[in-house]
C-alpha positions as CSV (number, residue, x, y, z in Angstrom):
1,X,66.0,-38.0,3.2
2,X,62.7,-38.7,3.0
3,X,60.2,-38.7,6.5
4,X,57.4,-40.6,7.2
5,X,54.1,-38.5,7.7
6,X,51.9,-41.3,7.8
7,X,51.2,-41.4,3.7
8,X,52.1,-37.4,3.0
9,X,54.7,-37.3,0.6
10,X,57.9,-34.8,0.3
11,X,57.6,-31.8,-1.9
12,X,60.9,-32.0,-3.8
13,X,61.0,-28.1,-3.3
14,X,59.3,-27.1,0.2
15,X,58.8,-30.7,1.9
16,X,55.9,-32.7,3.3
17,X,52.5,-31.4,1.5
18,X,49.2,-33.2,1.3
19,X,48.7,-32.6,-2.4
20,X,50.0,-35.2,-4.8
21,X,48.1,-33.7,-7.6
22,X,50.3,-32.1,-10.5
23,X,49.4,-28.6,-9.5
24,X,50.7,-27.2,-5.7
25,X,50.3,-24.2,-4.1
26,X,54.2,-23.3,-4.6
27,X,54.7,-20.0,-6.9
28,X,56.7,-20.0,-9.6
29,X,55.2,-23.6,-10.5
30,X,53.1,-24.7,-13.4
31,X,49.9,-25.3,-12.8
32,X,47.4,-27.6,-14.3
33,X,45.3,-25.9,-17.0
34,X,42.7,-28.2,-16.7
35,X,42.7,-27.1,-12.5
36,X,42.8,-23.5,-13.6
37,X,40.0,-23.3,-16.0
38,X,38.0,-24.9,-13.8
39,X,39.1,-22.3,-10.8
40,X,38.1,-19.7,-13.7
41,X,34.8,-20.9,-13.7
42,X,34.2,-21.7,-10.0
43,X,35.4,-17.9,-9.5
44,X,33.2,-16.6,-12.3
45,X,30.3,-18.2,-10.5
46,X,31.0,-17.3,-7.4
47,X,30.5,-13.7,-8.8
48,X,28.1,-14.4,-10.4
49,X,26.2,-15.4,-7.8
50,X,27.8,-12.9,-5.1
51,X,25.8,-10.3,-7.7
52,X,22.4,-12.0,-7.9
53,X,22.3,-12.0,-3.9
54,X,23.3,-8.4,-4.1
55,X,20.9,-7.7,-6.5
56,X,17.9,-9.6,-4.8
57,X,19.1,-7.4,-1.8
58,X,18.8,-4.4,-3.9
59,X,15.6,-5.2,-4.7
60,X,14.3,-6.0,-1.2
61,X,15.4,-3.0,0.0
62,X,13.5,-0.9,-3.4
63,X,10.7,-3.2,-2.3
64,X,10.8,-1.7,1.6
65,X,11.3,1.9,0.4
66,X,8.2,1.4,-2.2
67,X,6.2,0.4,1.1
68,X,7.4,2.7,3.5
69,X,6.1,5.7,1.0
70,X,3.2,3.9,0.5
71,X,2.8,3.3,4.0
72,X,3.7,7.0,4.6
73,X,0.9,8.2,2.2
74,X,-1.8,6.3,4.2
75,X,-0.6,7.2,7.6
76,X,-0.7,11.2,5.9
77,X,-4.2,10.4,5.1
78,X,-5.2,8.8,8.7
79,X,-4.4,11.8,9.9
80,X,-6.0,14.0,8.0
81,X,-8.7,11.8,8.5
82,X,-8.4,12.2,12.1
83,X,-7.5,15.9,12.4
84,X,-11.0,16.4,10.2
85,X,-12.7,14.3,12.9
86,X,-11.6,16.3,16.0
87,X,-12.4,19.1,13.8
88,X,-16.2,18.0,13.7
89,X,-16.0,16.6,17.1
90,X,-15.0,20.0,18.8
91,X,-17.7,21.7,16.6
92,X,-20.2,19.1,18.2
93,X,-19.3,19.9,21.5
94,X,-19.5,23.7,20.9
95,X,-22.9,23.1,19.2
96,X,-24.0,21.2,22.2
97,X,-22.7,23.6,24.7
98,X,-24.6,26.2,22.5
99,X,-27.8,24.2,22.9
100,X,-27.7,22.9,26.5
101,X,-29.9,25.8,28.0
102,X,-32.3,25.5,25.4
103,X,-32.0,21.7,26.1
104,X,-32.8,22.2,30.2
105,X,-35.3,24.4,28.9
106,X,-37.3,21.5,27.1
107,X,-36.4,19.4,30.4
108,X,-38.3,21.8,32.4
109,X,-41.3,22.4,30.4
110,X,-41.6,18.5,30.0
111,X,-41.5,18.5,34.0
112,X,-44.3,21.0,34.1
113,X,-46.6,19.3,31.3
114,X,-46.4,16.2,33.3
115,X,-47.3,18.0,36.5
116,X,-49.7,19.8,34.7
117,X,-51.2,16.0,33.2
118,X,-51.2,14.8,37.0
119,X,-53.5,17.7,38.1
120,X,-56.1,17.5,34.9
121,X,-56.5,13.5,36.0
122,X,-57.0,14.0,39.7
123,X,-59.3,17.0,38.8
124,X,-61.3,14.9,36.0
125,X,-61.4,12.1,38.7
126,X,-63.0,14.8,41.0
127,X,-65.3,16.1,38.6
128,X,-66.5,12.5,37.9
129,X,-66.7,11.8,41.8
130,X,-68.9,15.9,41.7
131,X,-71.3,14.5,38.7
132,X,-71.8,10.9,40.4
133,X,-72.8,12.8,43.5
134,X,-74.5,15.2,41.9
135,X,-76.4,12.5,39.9
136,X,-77.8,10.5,43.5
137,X,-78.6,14.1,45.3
138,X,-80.9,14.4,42.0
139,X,-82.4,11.3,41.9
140,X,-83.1,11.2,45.7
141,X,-85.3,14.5,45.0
């Protein structure tokens, strides 16, 4: 009693199947050896190349690790880098602190040299203005 499934043809054992190829999928059954050594091989390189994308994973990740220490290494030195220049930086600032009276000291004397500078030109401008006069009195004479 065979049924019509629109070209599927009856498995003498379990029915309709889609297969009309010697081997099926039914245990117990023979199966082409031709199909199974080329299953074999598919298999094989299926692993195969399931372990080459693991491996090239691997090897990423090695590749990450390697960077991160190296990475690591520099950002160790940045901050001894930057520890030594807030080192330096705070003994500035002390040295400055340390100097700044001596520094308004300076400022002040500067202030009083320039004062000093206006006075000696207004009084060699009045010395000049003394001699001019000086000069006419003595020539009226």
């Amino acid at each position: 009693m065979e049924e019509d499934f629109g070209g599927v043809t009856d498995s003498p054992k379990r029915g309709p199947t889609l297969s009309t190829s010697t081997s099926s999928f039914e245990p117990f059954d023979a199966h082409d050896p031709n199909l199974s050594r080329l299953a074999t091989k598919m298999f094989q390189k299926t692993g195969e190349y399931i372990t080459h994308e693991l491996s090239t994973t691997v090897e990423d990740y090695k590749l990450i690790e390697n960077m991160n220490k190296a990475m690591m290494g520099k950002v160790s030195e940045m901050r001894q880098m930057s520890d030594s220049i807030a080192a330096k930086n705070n003994e500035l600032n002390r040295n400055y602190e340390e100097l700044k009276p001596l520094l308004q000291k300076i400022d002040d004397i500067e202030s009083t040299v320039d004062k000093l500078e206006a006075a000696a030109y207004q009084l060699d401008a009045y010395t000049i203005r003394l001699e001019n006069k000086f000069k006419t009195l003595k020539s009226k004479k």
